[in-house]
mmCIF file of the N, C-alpha and C atoms, coordinates in Angstrom:
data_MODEL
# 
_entry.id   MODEL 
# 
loop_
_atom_site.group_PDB 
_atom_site.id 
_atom_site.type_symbol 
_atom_site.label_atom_id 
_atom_site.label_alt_id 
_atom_site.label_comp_id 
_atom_site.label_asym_id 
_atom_site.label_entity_id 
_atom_site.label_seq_id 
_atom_site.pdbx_PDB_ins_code 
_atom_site.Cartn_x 
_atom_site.Cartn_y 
_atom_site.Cartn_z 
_atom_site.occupancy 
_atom_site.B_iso_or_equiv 
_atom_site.pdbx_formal_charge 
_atom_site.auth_seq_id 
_atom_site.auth_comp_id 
_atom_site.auth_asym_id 
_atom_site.auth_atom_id 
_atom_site.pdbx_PDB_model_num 
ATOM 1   N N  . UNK A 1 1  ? 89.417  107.293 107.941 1.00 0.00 ? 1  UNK A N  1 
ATOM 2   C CA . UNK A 1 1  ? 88.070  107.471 107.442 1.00 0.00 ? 1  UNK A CA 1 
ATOM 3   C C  . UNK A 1 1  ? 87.118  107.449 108.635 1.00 0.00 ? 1  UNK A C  1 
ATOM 4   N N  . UNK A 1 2  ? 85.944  108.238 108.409 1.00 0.00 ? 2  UNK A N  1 
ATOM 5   C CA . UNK A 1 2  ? 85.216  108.379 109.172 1.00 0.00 ? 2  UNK A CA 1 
ATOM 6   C C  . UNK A 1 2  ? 84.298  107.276 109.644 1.00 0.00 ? 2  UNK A C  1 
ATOM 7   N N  . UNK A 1 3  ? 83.307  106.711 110.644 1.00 0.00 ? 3  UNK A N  1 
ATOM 8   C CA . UNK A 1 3  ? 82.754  105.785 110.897 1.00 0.00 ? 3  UNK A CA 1 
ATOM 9   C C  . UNK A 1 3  ? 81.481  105.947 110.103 1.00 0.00 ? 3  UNK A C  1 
ATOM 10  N N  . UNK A 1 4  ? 80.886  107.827 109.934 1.00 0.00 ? 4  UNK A N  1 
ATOM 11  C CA . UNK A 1 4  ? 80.017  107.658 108.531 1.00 0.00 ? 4  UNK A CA 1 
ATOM 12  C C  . UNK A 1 4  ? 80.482  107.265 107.654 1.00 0.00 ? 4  UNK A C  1 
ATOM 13  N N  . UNK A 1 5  ? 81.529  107.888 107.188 1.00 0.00 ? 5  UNK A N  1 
ATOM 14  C CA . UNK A 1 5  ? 82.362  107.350 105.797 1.00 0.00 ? 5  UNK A CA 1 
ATOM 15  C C  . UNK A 1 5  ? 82.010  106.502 105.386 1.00 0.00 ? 5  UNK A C  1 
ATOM 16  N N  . UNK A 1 6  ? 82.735  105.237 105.911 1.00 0.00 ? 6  UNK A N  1 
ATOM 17  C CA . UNK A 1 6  ? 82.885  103.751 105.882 1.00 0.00 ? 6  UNK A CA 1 
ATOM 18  C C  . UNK A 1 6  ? 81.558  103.343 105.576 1.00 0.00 ? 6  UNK A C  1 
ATOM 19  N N  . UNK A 1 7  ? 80.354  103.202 106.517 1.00 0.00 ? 7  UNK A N  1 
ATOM 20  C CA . UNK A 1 7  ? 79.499  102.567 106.070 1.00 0.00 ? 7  UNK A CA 1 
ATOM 21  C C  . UNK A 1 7  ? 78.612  103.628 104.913 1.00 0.00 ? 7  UNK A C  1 
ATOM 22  N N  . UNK A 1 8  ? 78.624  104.647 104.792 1.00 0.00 ? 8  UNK A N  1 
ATOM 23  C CA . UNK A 1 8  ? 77.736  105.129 103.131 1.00 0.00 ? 8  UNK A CA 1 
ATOM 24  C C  . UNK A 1 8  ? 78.722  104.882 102.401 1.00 0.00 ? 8  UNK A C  1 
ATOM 25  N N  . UNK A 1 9  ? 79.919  104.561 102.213 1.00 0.00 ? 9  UNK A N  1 
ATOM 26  C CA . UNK A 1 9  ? 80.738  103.780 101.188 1.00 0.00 ? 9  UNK A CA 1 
ATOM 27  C C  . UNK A 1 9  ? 80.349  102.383 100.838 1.00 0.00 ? 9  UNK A C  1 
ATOM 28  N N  . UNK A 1 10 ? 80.414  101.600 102.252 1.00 0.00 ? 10 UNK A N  1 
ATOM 29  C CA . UNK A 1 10 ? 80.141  100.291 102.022 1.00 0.00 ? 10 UNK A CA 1 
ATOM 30  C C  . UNK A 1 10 ? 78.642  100.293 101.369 1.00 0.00 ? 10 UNK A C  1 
ATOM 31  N N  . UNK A 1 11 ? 77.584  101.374 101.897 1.00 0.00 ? 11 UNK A N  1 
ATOM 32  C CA . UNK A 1 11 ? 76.215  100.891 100.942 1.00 0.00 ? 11 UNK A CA 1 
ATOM 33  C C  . UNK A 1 11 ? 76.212  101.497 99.926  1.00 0.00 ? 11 UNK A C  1 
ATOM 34  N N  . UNK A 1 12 ? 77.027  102.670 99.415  1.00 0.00 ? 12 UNK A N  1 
ATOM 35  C CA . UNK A 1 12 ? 76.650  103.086 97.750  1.00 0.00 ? 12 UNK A CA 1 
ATOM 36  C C  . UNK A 1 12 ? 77.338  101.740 96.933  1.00 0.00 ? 12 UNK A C  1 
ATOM 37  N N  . UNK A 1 13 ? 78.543  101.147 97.717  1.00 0.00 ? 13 UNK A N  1 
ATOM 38  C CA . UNK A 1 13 ? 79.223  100.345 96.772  1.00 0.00 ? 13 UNK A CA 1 
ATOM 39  C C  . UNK A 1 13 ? 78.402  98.828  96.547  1.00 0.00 ? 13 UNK A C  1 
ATOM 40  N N  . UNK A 1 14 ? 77.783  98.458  97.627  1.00 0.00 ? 14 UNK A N  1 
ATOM 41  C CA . UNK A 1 14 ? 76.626  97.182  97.835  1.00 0.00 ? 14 UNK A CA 1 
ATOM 42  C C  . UNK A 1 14 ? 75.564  97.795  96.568  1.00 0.00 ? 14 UNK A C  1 
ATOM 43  N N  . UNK A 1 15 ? 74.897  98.841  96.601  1.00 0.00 ? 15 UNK A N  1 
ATOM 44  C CA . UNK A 1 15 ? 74.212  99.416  96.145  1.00 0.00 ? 15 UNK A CA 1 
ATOM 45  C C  . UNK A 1 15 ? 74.572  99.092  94.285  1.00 0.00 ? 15 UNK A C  1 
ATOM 46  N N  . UNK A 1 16 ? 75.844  99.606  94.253  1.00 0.00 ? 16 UNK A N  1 
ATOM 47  C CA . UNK A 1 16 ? 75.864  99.900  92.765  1.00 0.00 ? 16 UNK A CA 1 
ATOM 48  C C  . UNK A 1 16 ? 76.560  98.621  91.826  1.00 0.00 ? 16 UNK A C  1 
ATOM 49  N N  . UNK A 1 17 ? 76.611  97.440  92.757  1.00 0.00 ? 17 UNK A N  1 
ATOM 50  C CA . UNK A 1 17 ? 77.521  96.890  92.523  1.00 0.00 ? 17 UNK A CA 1 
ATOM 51  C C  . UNK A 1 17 ? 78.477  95.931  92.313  1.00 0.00 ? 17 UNK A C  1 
ATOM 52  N N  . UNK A 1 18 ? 79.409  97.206  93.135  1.00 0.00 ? 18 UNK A N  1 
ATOM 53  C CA . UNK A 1 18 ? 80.775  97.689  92.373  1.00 0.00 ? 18 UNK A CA 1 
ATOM 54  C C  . UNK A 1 18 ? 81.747  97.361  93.742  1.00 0.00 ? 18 UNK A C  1 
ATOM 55  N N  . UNK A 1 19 ? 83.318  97.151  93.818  1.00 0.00 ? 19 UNK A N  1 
ATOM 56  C CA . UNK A 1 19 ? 83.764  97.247  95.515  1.00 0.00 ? 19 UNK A CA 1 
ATOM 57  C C  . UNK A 1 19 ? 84.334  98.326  95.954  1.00 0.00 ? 19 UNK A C  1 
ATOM 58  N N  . UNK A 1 20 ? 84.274  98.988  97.321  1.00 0.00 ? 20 UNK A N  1 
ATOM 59  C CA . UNK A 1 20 ? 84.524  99.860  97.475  1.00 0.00 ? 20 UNK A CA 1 
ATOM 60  C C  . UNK A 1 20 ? 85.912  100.483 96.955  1.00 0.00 ? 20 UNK A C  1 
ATOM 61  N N  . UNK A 1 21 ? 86.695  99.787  96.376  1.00 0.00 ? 21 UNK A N  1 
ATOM 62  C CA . UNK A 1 21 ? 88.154  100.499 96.095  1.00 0.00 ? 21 UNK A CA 1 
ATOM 63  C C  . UNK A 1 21 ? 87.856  100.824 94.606  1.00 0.00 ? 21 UNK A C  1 
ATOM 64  N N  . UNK A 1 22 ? 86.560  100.208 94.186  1.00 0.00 ? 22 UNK A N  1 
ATOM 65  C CA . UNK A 1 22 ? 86.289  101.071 92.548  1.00 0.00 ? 22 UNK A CA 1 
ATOM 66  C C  . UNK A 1 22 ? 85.578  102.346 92.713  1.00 0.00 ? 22 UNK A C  1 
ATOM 67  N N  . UNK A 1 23 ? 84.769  102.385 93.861  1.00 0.00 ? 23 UNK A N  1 
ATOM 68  C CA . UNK A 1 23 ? 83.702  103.494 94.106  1.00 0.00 ? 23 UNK A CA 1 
ATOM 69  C C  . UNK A 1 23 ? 84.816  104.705 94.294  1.00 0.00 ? 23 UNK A C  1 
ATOM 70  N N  . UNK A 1 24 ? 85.784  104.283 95.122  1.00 0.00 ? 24 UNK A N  1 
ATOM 71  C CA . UNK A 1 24 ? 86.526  105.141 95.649  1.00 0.00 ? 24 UNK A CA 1 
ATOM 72  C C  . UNK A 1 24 ? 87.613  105.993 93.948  1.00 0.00 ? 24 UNK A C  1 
ATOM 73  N N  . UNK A 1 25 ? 87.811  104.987 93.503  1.00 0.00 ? 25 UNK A N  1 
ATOM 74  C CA . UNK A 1 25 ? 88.796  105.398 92.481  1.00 0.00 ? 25 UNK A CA 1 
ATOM 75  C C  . UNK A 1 25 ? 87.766  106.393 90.940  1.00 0.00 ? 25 UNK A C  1 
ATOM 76  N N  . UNK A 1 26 ? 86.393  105.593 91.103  1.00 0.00 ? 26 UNK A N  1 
ATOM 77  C CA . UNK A 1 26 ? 85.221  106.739 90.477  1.00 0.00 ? 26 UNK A CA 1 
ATOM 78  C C  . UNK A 1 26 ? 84.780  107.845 90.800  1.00 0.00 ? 26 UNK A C  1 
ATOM 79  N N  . UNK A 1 27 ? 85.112  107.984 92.572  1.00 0.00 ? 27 UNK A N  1 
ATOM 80  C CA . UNK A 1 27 ? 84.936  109.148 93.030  1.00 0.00 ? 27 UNK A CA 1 
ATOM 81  C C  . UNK A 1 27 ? 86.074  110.267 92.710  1.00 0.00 ? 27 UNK A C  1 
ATOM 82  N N  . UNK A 1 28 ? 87.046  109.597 92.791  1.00 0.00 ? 28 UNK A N  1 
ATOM 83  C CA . UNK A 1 28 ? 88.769  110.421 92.725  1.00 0.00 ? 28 UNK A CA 1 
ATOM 84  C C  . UNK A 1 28 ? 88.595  110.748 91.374  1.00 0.00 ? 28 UNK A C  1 
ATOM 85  N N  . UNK A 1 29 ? 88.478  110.048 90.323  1.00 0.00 ? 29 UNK A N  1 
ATOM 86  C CA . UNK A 1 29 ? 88.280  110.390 88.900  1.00 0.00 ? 29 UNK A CA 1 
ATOM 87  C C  . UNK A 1 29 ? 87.146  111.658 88.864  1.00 0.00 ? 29 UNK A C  1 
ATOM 88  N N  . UNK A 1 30 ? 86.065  111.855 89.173  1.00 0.00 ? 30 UNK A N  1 
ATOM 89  C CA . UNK A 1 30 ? 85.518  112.635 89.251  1.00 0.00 ? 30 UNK A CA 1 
ATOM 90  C C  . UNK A 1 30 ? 86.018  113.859 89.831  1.00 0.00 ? 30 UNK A C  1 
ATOM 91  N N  . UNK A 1 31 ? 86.513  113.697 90.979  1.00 0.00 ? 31 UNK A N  1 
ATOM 92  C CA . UNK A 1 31 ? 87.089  115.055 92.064  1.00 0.00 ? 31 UNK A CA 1 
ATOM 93  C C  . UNK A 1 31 ? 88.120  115.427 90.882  1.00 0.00 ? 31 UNK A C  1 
ATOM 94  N N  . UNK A 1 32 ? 89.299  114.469 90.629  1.00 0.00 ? 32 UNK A N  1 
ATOM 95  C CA . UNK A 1 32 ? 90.155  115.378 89.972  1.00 0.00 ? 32 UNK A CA 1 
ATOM 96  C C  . UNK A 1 32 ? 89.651  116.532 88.490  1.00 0.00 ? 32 UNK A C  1 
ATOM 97  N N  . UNK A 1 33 ? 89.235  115.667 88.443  1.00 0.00 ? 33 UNK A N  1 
ATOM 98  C CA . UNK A 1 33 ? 88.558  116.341 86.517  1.00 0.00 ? 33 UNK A CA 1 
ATOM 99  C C  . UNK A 1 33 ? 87.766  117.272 86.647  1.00 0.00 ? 33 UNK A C  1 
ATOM 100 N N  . UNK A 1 34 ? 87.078  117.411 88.003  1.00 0.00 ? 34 UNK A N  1 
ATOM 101 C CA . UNK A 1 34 ? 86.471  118.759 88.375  1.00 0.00 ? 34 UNK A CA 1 
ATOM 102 C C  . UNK A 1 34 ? 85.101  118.739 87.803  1.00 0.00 ? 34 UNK A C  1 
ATOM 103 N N  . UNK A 1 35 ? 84.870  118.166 87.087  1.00 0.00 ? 35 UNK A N  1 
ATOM 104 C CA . UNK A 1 35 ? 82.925  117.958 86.900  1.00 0.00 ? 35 UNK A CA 1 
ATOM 105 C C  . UNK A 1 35 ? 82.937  116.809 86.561  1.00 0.00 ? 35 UNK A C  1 
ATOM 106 N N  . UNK A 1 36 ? 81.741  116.396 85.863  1.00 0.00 ? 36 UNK A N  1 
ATOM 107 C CA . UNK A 1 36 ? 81.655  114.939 85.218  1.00 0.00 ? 36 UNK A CA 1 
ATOM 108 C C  . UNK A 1 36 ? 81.641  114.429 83.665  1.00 0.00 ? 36 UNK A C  1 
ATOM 109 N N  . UNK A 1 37 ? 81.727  115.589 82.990  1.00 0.00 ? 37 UNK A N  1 
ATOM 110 C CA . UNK A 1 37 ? 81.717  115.925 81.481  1.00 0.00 ? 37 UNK A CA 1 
ATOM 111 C C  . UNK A 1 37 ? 81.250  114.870 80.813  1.00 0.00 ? 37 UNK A C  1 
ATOM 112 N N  . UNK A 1 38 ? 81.337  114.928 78.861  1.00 0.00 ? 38 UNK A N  1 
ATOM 113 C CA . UNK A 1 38 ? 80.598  113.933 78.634  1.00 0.00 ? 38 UNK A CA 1 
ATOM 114 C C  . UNK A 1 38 ? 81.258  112.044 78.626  1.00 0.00 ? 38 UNK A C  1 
ATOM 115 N N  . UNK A 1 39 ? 82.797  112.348 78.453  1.00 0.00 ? 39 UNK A N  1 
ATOM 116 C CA . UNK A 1 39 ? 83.281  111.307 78.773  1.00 0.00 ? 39 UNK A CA 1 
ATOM 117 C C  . UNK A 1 39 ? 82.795  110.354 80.011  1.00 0.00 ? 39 UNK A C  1 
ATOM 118 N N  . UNK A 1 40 ? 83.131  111.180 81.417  1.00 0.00 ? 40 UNK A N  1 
ATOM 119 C CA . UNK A 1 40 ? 82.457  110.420 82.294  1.00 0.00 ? 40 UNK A CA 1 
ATOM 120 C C  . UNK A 1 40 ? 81.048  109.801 82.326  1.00 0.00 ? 40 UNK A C  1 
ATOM 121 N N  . UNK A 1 41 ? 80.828  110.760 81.454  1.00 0.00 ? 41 UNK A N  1 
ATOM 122 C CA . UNK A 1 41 ? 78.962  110.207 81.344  1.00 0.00 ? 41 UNK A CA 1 
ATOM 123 C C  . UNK A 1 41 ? 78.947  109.174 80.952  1.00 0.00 ? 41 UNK A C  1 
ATOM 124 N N  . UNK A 1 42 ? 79.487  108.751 79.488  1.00 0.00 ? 42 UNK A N  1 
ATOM 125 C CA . UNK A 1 42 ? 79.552  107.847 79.080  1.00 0.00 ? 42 UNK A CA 1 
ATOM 126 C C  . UNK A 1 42 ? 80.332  106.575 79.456  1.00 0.00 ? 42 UNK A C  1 
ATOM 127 N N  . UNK A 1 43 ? 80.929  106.717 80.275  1.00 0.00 ? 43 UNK A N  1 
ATOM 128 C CA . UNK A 1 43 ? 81.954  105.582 80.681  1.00 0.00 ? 43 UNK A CA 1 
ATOM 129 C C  . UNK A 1 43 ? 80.925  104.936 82.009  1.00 0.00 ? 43 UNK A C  1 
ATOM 130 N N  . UNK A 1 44 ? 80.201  106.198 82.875  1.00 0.00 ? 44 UNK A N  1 
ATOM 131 C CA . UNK A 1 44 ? 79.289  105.525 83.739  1.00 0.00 ? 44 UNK A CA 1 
ATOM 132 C C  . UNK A 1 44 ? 78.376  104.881 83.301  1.00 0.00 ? 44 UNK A C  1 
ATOM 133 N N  . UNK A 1 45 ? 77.609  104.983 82.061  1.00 0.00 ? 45 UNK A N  1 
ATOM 134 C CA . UNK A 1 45 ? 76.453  104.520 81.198  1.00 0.00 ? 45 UNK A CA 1 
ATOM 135 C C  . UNK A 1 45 ? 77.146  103.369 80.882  1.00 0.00 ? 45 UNK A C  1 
ATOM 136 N N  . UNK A 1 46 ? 78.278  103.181 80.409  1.00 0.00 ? 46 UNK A N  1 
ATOM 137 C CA . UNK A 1 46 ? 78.779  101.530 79.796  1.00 0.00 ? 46 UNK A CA 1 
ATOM 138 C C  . UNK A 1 46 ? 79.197  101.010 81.341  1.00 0.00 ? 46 UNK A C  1 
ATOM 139 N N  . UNK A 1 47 ? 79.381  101.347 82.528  1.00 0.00 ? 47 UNK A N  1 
ATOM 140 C CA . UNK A 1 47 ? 79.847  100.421 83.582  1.00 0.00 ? 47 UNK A CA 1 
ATOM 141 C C  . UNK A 1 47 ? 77.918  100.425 83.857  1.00 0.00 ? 47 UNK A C  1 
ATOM 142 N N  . UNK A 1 48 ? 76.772  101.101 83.972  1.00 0.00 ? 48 UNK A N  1 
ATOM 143 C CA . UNK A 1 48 ? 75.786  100.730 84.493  1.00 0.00 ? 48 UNK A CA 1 
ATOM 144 C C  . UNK A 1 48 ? 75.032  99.481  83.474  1.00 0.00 ? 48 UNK A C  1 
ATOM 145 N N  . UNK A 1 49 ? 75.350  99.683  82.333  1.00 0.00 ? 49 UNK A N  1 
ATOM 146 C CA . UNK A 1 49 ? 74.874  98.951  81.071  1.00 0.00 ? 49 UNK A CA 1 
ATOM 147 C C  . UNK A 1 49 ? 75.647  97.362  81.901  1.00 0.00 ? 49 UNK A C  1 
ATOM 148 N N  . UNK A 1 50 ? 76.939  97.503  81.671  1.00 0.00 ? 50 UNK A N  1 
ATOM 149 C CA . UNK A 1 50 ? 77.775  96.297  82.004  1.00 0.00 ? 50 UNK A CA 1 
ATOM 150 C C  . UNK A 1 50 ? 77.179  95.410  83.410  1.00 0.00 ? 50 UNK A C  1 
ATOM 151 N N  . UNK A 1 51 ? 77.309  96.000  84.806  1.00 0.00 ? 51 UNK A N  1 
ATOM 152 C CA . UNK A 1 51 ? 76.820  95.708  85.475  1.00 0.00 ? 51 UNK A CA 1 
ATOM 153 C C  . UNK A 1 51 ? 75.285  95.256  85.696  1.00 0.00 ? 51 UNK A C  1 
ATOM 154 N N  . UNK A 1 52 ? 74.613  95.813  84.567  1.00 0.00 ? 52 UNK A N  1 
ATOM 155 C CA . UNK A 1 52 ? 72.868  95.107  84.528  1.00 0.00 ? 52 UNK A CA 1 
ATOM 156 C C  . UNK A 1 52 ? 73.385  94.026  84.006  1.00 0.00 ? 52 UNK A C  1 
ATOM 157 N N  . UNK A 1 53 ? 73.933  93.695  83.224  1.00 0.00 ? 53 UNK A N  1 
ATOM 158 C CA . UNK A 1 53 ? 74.366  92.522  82.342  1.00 0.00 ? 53 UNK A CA 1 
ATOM 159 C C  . UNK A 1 53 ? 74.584  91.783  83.221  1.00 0.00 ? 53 UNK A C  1 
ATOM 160 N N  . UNK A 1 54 ? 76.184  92.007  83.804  1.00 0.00 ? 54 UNK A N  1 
ATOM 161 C CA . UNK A 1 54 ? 76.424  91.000  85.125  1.00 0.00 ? 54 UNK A CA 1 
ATOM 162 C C  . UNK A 1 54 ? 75.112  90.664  85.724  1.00 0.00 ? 54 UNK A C  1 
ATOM 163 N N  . UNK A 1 55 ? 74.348  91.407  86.226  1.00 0.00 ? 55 UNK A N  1 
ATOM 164 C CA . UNK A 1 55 ? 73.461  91.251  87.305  1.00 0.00 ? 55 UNK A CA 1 
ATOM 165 C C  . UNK A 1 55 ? 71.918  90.005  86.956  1.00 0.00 ? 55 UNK A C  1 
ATOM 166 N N  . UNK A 1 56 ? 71.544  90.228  85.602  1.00 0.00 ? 56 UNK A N  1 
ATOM 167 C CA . UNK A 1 56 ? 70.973  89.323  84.572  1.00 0.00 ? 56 UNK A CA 1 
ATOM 168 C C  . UNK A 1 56 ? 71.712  88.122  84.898  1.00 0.00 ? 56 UNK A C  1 
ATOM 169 N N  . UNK A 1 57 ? 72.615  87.720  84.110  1.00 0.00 ? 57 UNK A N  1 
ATOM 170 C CA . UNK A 1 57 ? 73.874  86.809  83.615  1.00 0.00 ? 57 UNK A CA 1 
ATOM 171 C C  . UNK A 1 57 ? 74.127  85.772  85.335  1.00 0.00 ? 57 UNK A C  1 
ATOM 172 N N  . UNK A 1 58 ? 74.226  86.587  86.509  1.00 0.00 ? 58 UNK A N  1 
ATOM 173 C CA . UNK A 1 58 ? 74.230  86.196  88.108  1.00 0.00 ? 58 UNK A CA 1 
ATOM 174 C C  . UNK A 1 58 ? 72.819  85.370  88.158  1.00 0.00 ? 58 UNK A C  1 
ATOM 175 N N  . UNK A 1 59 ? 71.829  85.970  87.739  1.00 0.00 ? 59 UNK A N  1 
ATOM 176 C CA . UNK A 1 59 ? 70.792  85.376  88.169  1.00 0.00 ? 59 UNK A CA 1 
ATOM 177 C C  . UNK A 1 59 ? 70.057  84.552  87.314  1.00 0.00 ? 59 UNK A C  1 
ATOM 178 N N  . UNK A 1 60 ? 70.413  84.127  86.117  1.00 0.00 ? 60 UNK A N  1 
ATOM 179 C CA . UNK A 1 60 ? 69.790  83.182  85.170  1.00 0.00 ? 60 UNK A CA 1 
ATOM 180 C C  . UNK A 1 60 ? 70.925  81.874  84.919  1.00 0.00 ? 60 UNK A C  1 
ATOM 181 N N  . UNK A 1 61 ? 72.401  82.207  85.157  1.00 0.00 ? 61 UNK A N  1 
ATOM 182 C CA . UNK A 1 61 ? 73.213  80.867  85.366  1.00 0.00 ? 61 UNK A CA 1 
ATOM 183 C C  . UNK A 1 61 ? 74.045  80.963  86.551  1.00 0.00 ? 61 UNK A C  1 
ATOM 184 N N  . UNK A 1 62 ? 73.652  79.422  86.770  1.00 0.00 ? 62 UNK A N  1 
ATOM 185 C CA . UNK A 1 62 ? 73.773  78.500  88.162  1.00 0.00 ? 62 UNK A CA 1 
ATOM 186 C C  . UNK A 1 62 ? 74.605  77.954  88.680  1.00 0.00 ? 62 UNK A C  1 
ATOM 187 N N  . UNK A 1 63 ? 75.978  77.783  89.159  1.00 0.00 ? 63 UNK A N  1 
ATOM 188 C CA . UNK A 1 63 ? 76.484  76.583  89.118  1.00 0.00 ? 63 UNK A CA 1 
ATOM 189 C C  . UNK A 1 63 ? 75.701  75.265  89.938  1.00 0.00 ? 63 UNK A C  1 
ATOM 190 N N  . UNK A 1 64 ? 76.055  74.472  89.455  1.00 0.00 ? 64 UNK A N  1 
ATOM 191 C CA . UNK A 1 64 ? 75.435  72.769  90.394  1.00 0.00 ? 64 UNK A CA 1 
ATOM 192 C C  . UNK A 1 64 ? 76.026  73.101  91.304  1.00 0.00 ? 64 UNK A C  1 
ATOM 193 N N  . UNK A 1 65 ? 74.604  72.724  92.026  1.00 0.00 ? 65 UNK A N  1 
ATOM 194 C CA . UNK A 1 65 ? 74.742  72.685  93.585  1.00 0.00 ? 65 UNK A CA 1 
ATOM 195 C C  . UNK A 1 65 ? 75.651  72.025  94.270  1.00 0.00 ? 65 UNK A C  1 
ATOM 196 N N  . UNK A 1 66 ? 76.631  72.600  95.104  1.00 0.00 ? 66 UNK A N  1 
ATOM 197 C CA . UNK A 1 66 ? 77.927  71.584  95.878  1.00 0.00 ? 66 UNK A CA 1 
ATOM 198 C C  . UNK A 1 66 ? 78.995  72.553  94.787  1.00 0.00 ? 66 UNK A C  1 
ATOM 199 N N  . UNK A 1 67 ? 79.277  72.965  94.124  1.00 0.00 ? 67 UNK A N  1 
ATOM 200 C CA . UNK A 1 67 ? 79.959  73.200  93.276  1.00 0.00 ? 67 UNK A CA 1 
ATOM 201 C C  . UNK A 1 67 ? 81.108  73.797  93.883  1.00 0.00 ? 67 UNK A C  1 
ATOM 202 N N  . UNK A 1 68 ? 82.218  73.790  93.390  1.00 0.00 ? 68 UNK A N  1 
ATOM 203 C CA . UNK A 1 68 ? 83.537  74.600  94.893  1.00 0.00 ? 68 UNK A CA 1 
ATOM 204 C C  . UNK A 1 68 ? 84.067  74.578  93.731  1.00 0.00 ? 68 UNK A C  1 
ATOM 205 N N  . UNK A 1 69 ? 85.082  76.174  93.515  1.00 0.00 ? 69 UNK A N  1 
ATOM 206 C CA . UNK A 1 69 ? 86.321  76.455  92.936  1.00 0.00 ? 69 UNK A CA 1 
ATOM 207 C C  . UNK A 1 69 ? 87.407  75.664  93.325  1.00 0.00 ? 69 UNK A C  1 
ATOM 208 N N  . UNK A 1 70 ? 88.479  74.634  93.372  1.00 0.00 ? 70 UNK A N  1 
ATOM 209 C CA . UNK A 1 70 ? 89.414  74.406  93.521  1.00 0.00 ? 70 UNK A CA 1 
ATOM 210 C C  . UNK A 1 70 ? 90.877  75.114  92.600  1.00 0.00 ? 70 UNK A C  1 
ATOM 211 N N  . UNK A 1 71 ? 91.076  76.276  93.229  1.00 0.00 ? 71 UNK A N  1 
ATOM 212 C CA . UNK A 1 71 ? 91.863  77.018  92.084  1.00 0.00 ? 71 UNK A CA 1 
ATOM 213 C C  . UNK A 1 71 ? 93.215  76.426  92.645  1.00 0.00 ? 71 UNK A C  1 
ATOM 214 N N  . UNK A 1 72 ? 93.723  75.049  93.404  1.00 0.00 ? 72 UNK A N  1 
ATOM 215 C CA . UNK A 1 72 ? 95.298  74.721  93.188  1.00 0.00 ? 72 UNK A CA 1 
ATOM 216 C C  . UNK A 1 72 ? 94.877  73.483  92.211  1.00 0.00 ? 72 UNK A C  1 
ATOM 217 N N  . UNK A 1 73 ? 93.538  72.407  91.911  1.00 0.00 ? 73 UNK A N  1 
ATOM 218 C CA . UNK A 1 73 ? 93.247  72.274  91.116  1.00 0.00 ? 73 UNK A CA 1 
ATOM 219 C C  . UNK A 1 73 ? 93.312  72.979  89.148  1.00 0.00 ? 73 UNK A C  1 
ATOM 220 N N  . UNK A 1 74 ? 92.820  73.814  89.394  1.00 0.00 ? 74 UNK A N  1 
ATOM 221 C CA . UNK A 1 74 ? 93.205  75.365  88.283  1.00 0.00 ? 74 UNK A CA 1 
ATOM 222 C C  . UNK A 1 74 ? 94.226  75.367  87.610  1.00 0.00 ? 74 UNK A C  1 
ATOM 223 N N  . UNK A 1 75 ? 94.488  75.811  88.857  1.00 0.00 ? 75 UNK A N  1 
ATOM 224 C CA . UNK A 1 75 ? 96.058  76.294  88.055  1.00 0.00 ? 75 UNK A CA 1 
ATOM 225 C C  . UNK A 1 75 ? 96.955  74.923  87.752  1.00 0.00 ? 75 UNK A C  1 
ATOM 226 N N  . UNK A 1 76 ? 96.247  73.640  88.209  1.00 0.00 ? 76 UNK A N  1 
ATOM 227 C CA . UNK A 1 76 ? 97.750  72.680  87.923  1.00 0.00 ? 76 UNK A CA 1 
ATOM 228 C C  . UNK A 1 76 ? 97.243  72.035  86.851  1.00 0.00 ? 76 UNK A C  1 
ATOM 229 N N  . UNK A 1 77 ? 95.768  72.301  86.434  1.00 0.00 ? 77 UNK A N  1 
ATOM 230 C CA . UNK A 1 77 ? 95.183  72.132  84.417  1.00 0.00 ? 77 UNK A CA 1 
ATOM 231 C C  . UNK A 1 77 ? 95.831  73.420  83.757  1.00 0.00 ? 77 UNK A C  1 
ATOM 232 N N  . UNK A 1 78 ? 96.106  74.144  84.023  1.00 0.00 ? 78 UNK A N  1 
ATOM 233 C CA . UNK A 1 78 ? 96.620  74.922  83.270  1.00 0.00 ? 78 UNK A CA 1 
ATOM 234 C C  . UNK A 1 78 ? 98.306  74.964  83.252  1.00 0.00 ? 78 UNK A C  1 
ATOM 235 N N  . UNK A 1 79 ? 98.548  74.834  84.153  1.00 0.00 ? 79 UNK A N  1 
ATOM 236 C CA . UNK A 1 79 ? 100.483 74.368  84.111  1.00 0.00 ? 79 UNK A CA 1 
ATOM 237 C C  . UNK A 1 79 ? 100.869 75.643  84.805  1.00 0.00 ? 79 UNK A C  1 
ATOM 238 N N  . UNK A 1 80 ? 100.209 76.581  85.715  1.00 0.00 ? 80 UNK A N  1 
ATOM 239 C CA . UNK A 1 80 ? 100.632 77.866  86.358  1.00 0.00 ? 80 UNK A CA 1 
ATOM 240 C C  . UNK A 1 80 ? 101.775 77.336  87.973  1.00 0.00 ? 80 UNK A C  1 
ATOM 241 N N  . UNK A 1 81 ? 100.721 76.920  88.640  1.00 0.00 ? 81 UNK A N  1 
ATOM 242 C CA . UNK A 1 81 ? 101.754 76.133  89.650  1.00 0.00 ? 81 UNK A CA 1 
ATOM 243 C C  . UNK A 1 81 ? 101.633 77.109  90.872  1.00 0.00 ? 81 UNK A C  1 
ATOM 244 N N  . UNK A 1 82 ? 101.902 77.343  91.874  1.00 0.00 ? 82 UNK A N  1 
ATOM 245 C CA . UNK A 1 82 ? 102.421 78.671  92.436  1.00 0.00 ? 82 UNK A CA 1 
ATOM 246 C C  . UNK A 1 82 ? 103.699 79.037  92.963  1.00 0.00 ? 82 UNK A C  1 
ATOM 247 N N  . UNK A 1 83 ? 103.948 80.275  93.131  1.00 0.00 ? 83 UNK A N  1 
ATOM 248 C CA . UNK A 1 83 ? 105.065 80.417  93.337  1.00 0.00 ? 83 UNK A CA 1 
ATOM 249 C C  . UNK A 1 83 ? 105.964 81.526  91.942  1.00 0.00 ? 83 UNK A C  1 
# 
């Protein structure tokens, strides 16, 4: 990939988002199908709908401050384990 490439990837995907290996796989979906018809339309309208949501939902709940994932914690309330 190109050194433009890379970074107007990295900002449409900052931009919309989304991470670059989804931008990339929305772009491929598009290239193959050859336009954007009404399916795609609609599937982009429910990921832009979805993502305002996320983006709301990010900024009105908080975790407490100090707060840390301990996911070997996690998984050993749930009985997963690793391995």
């Amino acid at each position: 990939m190109r050194e433009d490439q890379d970074r107007l990837l990295k900002e449409r995907a900052r931009k919309l988002g989304v991470s670059e290996a989804q931008l990339v796989r929305i772009a491929l979906d598009r290239f193959l199908s050859g336009e954007e018809g009404e399916a795609t339309a609609k599937a982009r309208a429910s990921l832009e709908a979805f993502l305002a949501e996320a983006r709301h939902l990010a900024g009105t709940h908080r975790f407490p401050e100090g707060w840390r994932l301990d996911r070997e914690a996690l998984y050993a309330e749930e009985g997963r384990g690793r391995g």
